[in-house]
Structure formats: structure tokens, C-alpha cells
MARTI-309210 format. One record per residue (C-alpha): x, z, y. Coordinates in steps of 0.25 Angstrom, whole numbers, plus 5000, padded with zeros to 4 digits. Each point is the difference from the previous one (the first is absolute). Layout:
XZY...
! end
This chain:
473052405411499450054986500249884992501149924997500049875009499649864994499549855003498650035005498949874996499349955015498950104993500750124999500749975013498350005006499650124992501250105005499849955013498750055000500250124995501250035009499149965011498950094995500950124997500450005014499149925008500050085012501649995003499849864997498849965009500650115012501149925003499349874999499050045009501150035012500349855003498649964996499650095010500849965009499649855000498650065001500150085013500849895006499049874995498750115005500750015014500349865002498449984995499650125010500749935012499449874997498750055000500150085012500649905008498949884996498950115003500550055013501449985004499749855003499150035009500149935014501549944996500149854996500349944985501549985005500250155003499150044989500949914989501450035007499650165000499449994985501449914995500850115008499550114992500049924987501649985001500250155005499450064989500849884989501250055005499650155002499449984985501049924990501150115002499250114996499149924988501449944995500750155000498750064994499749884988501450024997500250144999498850014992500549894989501150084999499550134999499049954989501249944993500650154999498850074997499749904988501450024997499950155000498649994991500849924991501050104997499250105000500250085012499150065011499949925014498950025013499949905010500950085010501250004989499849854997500149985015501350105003500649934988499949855006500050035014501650035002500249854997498649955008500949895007500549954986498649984995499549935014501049914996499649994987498549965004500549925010500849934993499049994989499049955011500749895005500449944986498649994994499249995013501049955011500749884994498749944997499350035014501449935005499949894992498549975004500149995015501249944998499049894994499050015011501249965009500449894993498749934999499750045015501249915003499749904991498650005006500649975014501149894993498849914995499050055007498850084997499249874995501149984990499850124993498350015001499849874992499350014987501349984990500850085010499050135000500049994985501450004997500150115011499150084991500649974988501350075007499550115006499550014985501150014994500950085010499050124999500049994986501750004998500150115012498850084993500949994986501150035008499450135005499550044987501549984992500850065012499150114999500050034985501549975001500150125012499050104993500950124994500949995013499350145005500150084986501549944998500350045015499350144998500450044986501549965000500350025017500449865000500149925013499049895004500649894998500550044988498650064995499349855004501349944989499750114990498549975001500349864997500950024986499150114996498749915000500349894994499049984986499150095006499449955012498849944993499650144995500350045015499249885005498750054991500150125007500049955014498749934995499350114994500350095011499549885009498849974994499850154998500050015015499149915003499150054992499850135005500149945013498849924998499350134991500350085014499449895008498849974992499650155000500250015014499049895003498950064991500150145008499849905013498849934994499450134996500150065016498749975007500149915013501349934997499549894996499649975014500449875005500650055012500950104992500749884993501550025009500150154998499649964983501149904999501050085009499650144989500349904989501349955005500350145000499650044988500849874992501250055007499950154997499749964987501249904997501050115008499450104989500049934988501549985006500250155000499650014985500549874994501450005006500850114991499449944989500949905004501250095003499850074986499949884992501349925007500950124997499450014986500549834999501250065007500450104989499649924988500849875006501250115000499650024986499949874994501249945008501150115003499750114987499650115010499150064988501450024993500850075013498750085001500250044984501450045003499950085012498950074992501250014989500950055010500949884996499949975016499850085011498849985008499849975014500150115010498750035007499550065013498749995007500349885010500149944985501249954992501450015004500949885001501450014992500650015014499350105002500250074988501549995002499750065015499450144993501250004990500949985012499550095010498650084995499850105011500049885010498949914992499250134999499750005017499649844997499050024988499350115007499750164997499349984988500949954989501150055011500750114992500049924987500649875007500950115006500450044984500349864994499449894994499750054988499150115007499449875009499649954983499450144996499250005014499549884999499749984984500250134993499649964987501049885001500950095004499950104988499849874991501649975007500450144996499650024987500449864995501249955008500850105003500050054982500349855000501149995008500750134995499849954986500849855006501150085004500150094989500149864990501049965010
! end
């Protein structure tokens, strides 16, 4: 990082999110494309298989067979699906997280680095997700058919003549209301509260559980700035949606024949398509945006809450030693201790490639990793502490 670090207004956080985003936009948008992908090629199955089946494998079998075989095939492809969309969306948010934190201190990354990095702790960022998941999404699903339940047995207590009566339906309404908007609030607080989980977890090599608590001290008095970017990256979607809808229905009223009546299915079934295709790549391209600007909150919160802009002055000082580095990313204080301990050993663990500077040491891990950094620790710390013992 060039400049010194410093609390950043919701402006600047949105301006240096675009220009990181447009600096490297194809790292960015390659790994969010991967899980994209994969929800396409799994939803474009599913949709092949439905229309084959309505076409031609129902014929001569009866609408029982026909349902059982279609619900059969639904459930084998969930359960096939959700472990390979939850390991590929969490991945990816977590290999976004590391390449915006590479951009940020300005060092070179490609999409198969960002996904080496991460993937050696892929079950930690499952969790993660999960986790993430079932706290903004899960509790609120839970609570909701809890509520159907209830009201089904209060509907057979009283009877259903109880319940359809005029001031009955009413106050019904009123209810249902009111517990969709308390769960929606719900689902918007727990998620602004859980929204730096991912760059906590992937910049400090926290654990889940600990990442989801960090994420809740770090963005307190900011979630209202991380709420306006939820909305404007919301609204943003949906308008390039539309724009790619919209332009997709001009190019079919301008082919000849199509606005034939009996053509109307396959029109409604290419537009069906094409709304899909078009949110799934509006997703592709909106989603790092998210990932740059959270880790930008992430860092700025750091800075306004815990005087990370100070530590990052006296490292630069040489006043305290930074961080040990090596391609999978930053290395814990346990580990630090381990390469003190026994060098040689951590060098088969971190790989050939930083192997023989592991091998030598720490201090050799630092020049690696951040030359000038390290150069800055030679020329200024080490003066500094001959003329402290000197005095002494």
C-alpha cells in the first residue's frame, strides 16, 4: 500500500472500490463467475430435463408416474447440488476476500493464487457460509413455518369457520403483516451485523465462530453505510437486469415470424431464459463489488476503532516487526513461533516456492514476502536498537 491508511468517507470507500475493481477486474470477475457458473449449469440441467420430460418422457406413462419421476430427480439433483454450490460460493467469497486484500496492499494476485491461498482451510470457510447462512436466512425460515404450524393447529382447535370470518381474516392479515416485516428487519440487521465475517476470517486466519463475533464488534456505527451499499448494489442489479432484458425483447420483436401466435410458448420459455442468464450475470459482475467494498468497511472499521493506521505507521518505522508472509497468506503468531522453532520443517508445509527462505528464518520469510518492508526494518530498526543499547 502506497499511502498511509485513514478513515475513508462512504464516497471514497465507492470510489476505491471501483478503481480496484477496475484495475483488476479480470481476477475479480474469474472467480466470481466459477460459482455463478456452477448455479447455471446446474439450474440449465434441471430446466433441460423438465423440458425433455414434458415433451417426450411423459409419453404413454400416467401423471402419478410422471410427478413421482419429475420429484425424484428434483430431490437427487438438491442433494447432488447444495454441497457443490455451498463449497464453490464459499470459496469464492473467500478467495475474493484475499485478492482485494492483496490489491489493498498492493501486491500481485491471479485467480489460481487467491484459490491456493484459501483452499487449504476450504472446510473453515464452508463453515463460515454456513454458518452465515443459517443466521440471516435459516432462523427466519424456521421461525416462519414455525407459524404456519401454529396457526394450522389453531385452525383445527376452532375450526376453520373460526378463522375465515370477516374480523378473523383481518386481524390474520394484520399478523401476517407484521411478522414478515420484523423477520424481514431481522434478516437485514443479522446480515449487516455478519457482513465482515469473510474478510476477518480471511485476513487475520480467524476461526468461524470467532470471525461471525469479530464481524459483529467491527460493524457497529457502520452498518448504515454497509446497508447503502447492499441497496445500491441491489438497485444497480436490477437495473442491468431489466436493461439486458429489455434489449433482449427488442432483438425478438425485430426477428421475422416470431410474433406468430403459435410461437408464443417457445417466446415465453426464451424469455425465461434470458431474465435468468441475465440476473445469474449481473451476479457475476456485481458480486466483487460487494467483496471489495466489505473489506474496504473492514479495514477502515480497524482503523477508526483499534488504531490499525498507527500499527501500520510503526511497522513502516520499524518500531514493530511486521507479519510474516507466504503465498497461502499471513502467518499466525503460532505459527511464527513454529518457523523460529523448527524452520526446515515449516518449509516442506509452506510449499517450494518460499521453501528455502522459510528454511532460513523468519526474518528471511519478511524479506520474501515484503522486501521493502523488510529493508525499511533494516535501515531503521536495527540503528535504532544499537543506539538503545548503546544509551544503556
Amino acid at each position: 500500500m502506497s499511502e498511509t491508511p485513514r478513515p475513508l468517507i462512504l464516497g471514497e470507500i465507492f470510489d476505491r472500490t471501483v478503481n480496484l475493481y477496475r484495475s483488476r477486474f479480470l481476477v475479480f470477475f474469474g472467480i466470481s463467475v466459477i460459482p455463478t457458473g456452477v448455479v447455471l449449469v446446474i439450474a440449465s440441467g434441471v430446466f433441460l430435463f423438465l423440458a425433455w420430460w414434458g415433451n417426450n418422457g411423459a409419453a404413454g406413462a400416467s401423471a402419478a408416474v410422471t410427478g413421482a419421476i419429475a420429484v425424484l430427480f428434483l430431490i437427487v439433483a438438491g442433494v447432488l447440488a447444495v454441497p457443490v454450490l455451498l463449497v464453490a460460493t464459499a470459496l469464492a467469497s473467500a478467495a475474493i476476500s484475499h485478492a482485494v486484500n492483496c490489491a489493498w496492499w498492493g501486491t500481485s494476485v491471479t485467480i489460481r493464487s487467491a484459490f491456493h491461498a484459501v483452499w487449504p482451510r476450504t472446510g473453515r470457510y464452508v463453515w463460515l457460509y454456513l454458518l452465515q447462512t443459517l443466521a440471516v436466512w435459516g432462523v427466519p425460515a424456521a421461525v416462519w413455518f414455525g407459524g404456519l404450524l401454529l396457526l394450522a393447529a389453531i385452525g383445527a382447535v376452532v375450526g376453520p369457520g373460526a378463522l375465515g370470518s370477516a374480523n378473523s381474516g383481518t386481524i390474520l392479515g394484520l399478523l401476517v403483516l407484521l411478522a414478515v416485516g420484523v423477520l424481514t428487519g431481522y434478516c437485514v440487521w443479522m446480515l449487516l451485523r455478519l457482513s465482515l465475517a469473510f474478510p476477518a476470517c480471511v485476513v487475520e486466519q480467524t476461526s468461524a465462530w470467532a470471525a461471525l463475533k469479530r464481524s459483529a464488534r467491527l460493524s457497529k456505527g457502520t452498518r448504515g453505510r454497509i446497508f447503502l451499499l447492499y441497496l445500491l448494489g441491489m438497485v444497480l442489479g436490477y437495473m442491468l437486469v431489466g436493461g439486458l432484458v429489455l434489449l433482449v425483447t427488442i432483438v425478438m420483436l425485430l426477428v421475422p415470424g416470431l410474433n406468430n401466435p403459435q410461437r408464443q410458448q417457445q417466446i415465453g420459455m426464451i424469455m425465461l431464459f434470458a431474465y435468468y442468464a441475465a440476473g445469474f450475470a449481473v451476479q457475476s459482475l456485481t458480486k466483487p463489488m460487494y467483496g471489495i467494498a466489505l473489506l474496504l468497511f473492514y479495514y477502515d472499521q480497524r482503523i477508526r476503532l483499534e488504531g490499525f493506521d498507527i500499527e501500520w505507521m510503526m511497522q513502516r518505522a520499524g518500531l514493530v516487526a511486521p507479519e510474516p508472509m507466504t503465498e497461502a497468506g499471513a502467518v499466525t503468531a503460532a505459527e511464527s513461533a513454529a518457523i523460529a522453532t523448527n524452520p526446515r520443517e515449516m518449509a516442506a508445509q509452506y510449499g517450494t516456492e518460499h521453501g528455502a527462505a522459510v528454511a532460513e528464518g523468519p526474518a528471511a520469510v519478511v524479506a520474501a514476502a515484503d522486501e521493502p518492508a523488510a529493508t525499511l526494518h533494516a535501515e531503521v530498526a536495527e540503528p535504532a536498537m544499537e543506539a538503545g543499547k548503546e544509551a544503556v
